[in-house]
C-alpha beads as a LAMMPS data file, in Angstrom:
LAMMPS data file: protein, C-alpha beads

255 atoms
254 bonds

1 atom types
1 bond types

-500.0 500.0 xlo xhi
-500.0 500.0 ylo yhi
-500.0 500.0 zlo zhi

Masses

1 110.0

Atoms # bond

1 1 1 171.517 -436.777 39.071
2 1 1 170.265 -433.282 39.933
3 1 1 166.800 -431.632 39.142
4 1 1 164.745 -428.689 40.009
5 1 1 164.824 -427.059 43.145
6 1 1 162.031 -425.061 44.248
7 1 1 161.681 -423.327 47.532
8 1 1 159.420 -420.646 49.063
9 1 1 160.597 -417.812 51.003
10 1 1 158.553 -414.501 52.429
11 1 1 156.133 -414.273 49.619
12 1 1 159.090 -415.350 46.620
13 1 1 158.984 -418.622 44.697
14 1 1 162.822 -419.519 43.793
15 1 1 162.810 -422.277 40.790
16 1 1 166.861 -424.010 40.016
17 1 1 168.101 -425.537 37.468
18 1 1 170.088 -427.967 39.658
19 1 1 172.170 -429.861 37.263
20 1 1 175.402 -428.190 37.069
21 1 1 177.856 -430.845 36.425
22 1 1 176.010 -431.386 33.411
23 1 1 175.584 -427.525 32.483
24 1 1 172.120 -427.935 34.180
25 1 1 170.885 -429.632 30.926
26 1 1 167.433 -430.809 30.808
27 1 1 166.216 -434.070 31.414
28 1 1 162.806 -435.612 30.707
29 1 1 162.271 -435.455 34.275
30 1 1 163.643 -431.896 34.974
31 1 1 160.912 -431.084 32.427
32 1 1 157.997 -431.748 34.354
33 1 1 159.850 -431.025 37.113
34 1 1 159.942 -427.288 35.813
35 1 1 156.430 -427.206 34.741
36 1 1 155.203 -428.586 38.359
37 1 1 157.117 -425.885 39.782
38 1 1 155.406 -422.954 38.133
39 1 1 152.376 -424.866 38.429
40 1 1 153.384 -425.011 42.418
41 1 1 154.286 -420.737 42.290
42 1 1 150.894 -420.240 40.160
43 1 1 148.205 -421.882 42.602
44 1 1 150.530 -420.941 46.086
45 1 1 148.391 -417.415 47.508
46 1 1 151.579 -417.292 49.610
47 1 1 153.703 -416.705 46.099
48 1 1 154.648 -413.271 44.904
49 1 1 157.417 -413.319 42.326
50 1 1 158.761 -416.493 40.731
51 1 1 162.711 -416.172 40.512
52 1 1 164.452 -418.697 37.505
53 1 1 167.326 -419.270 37.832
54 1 1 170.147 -422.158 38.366
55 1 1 172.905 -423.765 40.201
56 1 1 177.048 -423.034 39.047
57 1 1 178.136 -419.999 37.275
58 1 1 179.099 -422.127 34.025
59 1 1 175.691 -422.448 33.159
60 1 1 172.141 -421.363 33.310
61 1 1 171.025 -424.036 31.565
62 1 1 172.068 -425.139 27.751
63 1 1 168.348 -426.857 27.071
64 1 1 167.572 -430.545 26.088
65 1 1 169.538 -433.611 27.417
66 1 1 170.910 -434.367 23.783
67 1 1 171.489 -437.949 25.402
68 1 1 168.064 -438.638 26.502
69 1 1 165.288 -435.906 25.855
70 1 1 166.549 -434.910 22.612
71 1 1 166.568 -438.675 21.528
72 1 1 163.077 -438.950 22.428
73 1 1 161.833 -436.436 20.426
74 1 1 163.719 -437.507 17.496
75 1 1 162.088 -440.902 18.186
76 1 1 158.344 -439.542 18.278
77 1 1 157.673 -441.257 22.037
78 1 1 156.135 -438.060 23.104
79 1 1 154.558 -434.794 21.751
80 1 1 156.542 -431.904 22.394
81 1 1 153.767 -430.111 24.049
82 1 1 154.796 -432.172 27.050
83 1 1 156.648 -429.731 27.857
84 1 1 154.064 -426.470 27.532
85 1 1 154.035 -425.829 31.171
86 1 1 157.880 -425.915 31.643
87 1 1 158.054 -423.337 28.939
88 1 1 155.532 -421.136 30.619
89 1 1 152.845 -421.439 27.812
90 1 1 149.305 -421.163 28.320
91 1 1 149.946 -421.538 31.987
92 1 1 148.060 -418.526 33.351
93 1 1 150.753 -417.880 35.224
94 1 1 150.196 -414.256 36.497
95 1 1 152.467 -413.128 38.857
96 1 1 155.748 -412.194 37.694
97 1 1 158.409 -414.039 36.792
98 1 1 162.206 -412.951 37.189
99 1 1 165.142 -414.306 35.087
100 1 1 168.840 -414.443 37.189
101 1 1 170.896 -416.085 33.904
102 1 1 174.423 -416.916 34.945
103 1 1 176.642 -418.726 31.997
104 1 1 175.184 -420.141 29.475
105 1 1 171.698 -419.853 28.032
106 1 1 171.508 -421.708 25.045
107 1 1 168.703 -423.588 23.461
108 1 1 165.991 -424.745 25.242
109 1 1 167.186 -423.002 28.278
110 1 1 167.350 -419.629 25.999
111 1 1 163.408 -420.608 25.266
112 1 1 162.550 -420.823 28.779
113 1 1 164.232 -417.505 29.420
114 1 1 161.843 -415.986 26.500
115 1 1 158.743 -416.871 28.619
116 1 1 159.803 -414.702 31.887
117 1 1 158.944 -411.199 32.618
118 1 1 161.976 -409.458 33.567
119 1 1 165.714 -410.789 32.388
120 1 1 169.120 -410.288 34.054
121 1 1 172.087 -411.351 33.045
122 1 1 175.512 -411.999 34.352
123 1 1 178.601 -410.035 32.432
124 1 1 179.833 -413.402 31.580
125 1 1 176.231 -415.288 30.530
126 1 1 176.604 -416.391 26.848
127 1 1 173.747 -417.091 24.788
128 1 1 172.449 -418.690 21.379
129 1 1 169.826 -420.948 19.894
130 1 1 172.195 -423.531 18.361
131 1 1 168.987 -425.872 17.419
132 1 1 169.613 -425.353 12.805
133 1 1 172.978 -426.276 13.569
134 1 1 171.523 -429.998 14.825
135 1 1 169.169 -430.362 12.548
136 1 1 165.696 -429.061 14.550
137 1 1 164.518 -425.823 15.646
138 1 1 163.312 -423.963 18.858
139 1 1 159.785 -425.034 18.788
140 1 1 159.901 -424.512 22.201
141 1 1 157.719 -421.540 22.066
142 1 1 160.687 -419.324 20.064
143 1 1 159.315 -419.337 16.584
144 1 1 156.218 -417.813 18.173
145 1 1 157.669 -415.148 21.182
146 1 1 160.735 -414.196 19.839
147 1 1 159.726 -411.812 16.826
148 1 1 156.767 -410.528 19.176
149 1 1 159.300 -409.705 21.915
150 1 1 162.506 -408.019 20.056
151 1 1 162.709 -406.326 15.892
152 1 1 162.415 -408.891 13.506
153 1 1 165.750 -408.499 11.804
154 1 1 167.234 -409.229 15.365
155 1 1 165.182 -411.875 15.798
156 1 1 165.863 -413.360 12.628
157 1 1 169.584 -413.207 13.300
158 1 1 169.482 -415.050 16.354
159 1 1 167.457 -417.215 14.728
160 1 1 169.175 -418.224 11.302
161 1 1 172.712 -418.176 12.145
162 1 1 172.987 -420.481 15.286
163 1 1 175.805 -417.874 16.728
164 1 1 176.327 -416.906 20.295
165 1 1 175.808 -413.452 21.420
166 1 1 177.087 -411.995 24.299
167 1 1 174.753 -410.239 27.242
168 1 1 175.495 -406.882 26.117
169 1 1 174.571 -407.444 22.675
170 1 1 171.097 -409.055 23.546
171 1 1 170.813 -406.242 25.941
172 1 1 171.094 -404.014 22.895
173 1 1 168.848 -406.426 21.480
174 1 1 165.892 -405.813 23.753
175 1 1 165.798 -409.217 25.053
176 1 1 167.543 -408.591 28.876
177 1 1 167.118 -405.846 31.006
178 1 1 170.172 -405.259 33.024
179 1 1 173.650 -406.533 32.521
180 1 1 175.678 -406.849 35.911
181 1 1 178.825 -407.874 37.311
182 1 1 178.866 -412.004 38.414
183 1 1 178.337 -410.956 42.150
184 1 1 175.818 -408.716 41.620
185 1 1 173.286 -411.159 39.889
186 1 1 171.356 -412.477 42.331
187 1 1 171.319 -409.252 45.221
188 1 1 170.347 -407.531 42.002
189 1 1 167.653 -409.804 40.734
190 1 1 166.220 -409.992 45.093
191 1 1 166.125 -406.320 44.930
192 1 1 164.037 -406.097 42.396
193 1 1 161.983 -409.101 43.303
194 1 1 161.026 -407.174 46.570
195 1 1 160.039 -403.871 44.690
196 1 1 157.785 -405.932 43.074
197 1 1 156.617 -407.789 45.980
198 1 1 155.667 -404.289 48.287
199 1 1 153.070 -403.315 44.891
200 1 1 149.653 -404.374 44.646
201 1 1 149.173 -408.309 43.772
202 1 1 146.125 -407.997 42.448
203 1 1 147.221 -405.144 40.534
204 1 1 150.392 -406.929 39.072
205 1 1 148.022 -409.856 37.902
206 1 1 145.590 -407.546 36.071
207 1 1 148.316 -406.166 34.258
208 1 1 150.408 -409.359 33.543
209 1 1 147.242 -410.770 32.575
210 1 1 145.824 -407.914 30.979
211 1 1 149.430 -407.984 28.407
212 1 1 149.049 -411.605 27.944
213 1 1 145.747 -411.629 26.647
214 1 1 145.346 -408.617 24.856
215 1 1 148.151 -408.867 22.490
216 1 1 146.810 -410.158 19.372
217 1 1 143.105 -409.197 19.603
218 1 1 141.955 -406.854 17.383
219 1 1 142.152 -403.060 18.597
220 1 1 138.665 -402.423 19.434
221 1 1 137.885 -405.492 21.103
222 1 1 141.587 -404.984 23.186
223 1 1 140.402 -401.908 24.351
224 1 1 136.751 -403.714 25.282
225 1 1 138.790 -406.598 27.285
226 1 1 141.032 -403.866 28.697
227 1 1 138.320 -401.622 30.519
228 1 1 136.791 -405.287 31.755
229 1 1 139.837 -406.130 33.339
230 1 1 140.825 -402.410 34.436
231 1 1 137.413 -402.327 36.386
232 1 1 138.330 -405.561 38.219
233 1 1 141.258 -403.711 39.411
234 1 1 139.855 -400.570 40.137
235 1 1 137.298 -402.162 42.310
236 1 1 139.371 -404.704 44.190
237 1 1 140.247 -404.237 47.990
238 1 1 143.859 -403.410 47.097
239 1 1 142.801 -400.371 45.182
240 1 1 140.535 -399.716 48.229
241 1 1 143.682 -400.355 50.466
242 1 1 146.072 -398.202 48.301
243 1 1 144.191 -394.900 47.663
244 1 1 142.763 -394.846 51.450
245 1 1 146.894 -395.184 52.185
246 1 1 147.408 -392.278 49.909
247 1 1 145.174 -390.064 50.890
248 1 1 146.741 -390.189 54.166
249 1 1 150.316 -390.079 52.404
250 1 1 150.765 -393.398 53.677
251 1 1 152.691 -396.303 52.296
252 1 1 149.744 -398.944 51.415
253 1 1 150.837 -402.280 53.076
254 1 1 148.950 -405.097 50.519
255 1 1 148.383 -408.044 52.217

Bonds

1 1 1 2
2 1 2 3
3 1 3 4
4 1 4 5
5 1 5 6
6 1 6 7
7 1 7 8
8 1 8 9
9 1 9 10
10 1 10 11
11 1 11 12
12 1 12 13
13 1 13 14
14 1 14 15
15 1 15 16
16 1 16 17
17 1 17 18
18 1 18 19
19 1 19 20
20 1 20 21
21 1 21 22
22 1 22 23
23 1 23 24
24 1 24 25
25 1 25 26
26 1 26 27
27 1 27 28
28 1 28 29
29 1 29 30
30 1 30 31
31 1 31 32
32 1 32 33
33 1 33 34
34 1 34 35
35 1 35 36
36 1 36 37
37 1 37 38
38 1 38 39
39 1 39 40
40 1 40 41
41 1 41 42
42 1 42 43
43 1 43 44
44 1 44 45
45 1 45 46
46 1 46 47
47 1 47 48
48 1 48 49
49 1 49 50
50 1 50 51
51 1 51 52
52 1 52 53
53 1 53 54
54 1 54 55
55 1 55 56
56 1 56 57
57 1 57 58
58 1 58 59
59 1 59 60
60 1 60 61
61 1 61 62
62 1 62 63
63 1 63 64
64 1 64 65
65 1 65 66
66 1 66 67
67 1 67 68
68 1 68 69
69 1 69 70
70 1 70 71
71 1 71 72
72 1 72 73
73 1 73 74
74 1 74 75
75 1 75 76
76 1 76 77
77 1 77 78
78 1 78 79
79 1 79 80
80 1 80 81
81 1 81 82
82 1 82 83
83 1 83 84
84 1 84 85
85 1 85 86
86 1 86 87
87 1 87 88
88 1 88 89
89 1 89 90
90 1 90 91
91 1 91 92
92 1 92 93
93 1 93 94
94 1 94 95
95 1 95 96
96 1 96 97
97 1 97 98
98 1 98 99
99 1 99 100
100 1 100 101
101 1 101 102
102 1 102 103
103 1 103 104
104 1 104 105
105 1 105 106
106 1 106 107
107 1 107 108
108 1 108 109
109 1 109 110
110 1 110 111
111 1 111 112
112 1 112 113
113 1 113 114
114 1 114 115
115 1 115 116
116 1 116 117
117 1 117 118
118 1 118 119
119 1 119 120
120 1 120 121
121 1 121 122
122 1 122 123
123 1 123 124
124 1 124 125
125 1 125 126
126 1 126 127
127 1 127 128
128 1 128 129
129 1 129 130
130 1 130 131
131 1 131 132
132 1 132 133
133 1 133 134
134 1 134 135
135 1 135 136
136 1 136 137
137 1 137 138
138 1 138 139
139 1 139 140
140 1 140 141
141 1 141 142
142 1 142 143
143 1 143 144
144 1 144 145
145 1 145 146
146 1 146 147
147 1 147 148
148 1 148 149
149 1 149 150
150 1 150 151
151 1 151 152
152 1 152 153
153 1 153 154
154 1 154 155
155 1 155 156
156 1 156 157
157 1 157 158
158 1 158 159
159 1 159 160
160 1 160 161
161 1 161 162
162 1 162 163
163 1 163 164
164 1 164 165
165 1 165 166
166 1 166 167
167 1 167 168
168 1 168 169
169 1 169 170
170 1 170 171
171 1 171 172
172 1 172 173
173 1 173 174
174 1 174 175
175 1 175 176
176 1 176 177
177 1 177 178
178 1 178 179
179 1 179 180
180 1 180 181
181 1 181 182
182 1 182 183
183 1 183 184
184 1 184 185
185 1 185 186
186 1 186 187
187 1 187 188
188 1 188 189
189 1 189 190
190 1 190 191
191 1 191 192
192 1 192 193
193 1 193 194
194 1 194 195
195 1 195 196
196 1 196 197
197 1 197 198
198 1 198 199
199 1 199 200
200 1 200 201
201 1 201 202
202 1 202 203
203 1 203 204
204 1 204 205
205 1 205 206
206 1 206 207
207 1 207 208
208 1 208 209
209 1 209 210
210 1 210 211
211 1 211 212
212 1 212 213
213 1 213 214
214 1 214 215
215 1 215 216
216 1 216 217
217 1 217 218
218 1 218 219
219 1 219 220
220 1 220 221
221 1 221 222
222 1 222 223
223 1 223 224
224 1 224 225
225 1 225 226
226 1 226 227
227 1 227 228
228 1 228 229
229 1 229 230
230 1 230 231
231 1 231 232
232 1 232 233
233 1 233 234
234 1 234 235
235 1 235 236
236 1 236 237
237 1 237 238
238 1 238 239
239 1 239 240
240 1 240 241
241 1 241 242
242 1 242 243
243 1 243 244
244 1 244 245
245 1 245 246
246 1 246 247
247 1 247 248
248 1 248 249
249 1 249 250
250 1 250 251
251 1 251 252
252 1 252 253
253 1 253 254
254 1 254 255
């Protein structure tokens, strides 16, 4: 049937789509699934990063079951805010999240992708938000990130046609990071998780948190909320920790 996997490794939370014989699409149990799983990474102190990513190289994961989930949205059984902690929203999730995309991204699975930190992408991952083709649209948290996160006329484009794009182009796009060979995917996307892991935690959280929430308040009060959550920061044991390590010209260890 195949799921989520989720495992825990020295300090890094790896989340799978496990489906691949069915191009790791989602289920309404993958859903929660997913959402328990970030839930797990969020409230774990031994948890660091959060890598997404999936099972097969055909696929990363090409969204809704259109035999099941799909169905039961079209149906009205269930609220599609079900799925708000799968798609990372409002889940105070503030340690970093890494996106590994092999194959293809399409849909839903493109919408999950939109609410991680840092993206790479296989040469070969394909991607598009198919959903005006079918009749619906990305309400998965797209119609709100996606013109926040790249220019609107590219956003707009992805939006309004239903094509595919390839990584490249959404790397021109804004919307990856780093485009690599098939091989180099995941040593890439570990490399990078461990950079991340050797900085401050409590640092990374203020700022994660600190981009998260300051985004659409007004300029004055941003800059209020900012110093608050600067000063929690600059008075936490890791900043302790770090500048004692640097005045020695030491390499701060943060626990």
């Amino acid at each position: 049937m195949g799921g989520i996997a989720y495992e825990v490794s020295d300090g890094i939370a790896m989340i799978r789509f496990d489906r691949p014989d069915k191009l790791n699409a989602l289920t309404l149990a993958m859903y929660r699934e997913l959402g328990d799983a970030f839930i797990s990474a969020r409230d774990d102190e031994r948890v660091r990063v959060v890598i997404l990513t999936a099972s097969g190289q055909r696929a990363f994961c090409v969204g809704a079951d259109l035999g099941e989930s799909i169905p039961a949205l079209m149906d009205d059984r269930f609220d599609i805010s079900q799925w708000d902690d799968a798609h990372l929203k409002n889940l105070r999730l503030y340690k970093p999240v890494l996106c590994a995309i092999n194959g293809l991204c399409l849909g839903g699975g493109f919408e999950i992708m939109l609410g991680t930190d840092i993206r790479i992408a296989s040469e070969t991952a394909k991607f598009a938000l198919p959903e005006p083709s079918l009749g619906i649209v990305p309400a998965g948290g797209t119609l709100v990130r996606l013109v926040r996160q790249i220019p609107y006329a590219h956003a707009m484009e992805l939006l309004l046609t239903a094509n595919g794009f390839t990584a490249h182009e959404l790397l021109a796009k804004g919307l990856i990071n780093r485009v690599v060979p098939p091989a180099e995917l995941m040593p890439q996307t570990l490399a990078l998780a461990e950079r991340i892991k050797a900085l401050s935690p409590s640092a990374i959280a203020v700022i994660k948190e600190s981009v998260h929430r300051l985004i659409d308040l007004p300029e004055a009060e941003a800059f209020a909320e900012e110093a608050r959550l600067g000063q929690r920061a600059f008075t936490s044991d890791d900043a302790r920790k770090g500048l004692a390590a640097f005045a020695r010209k030491q390499t701060p260890i943060f626990d």
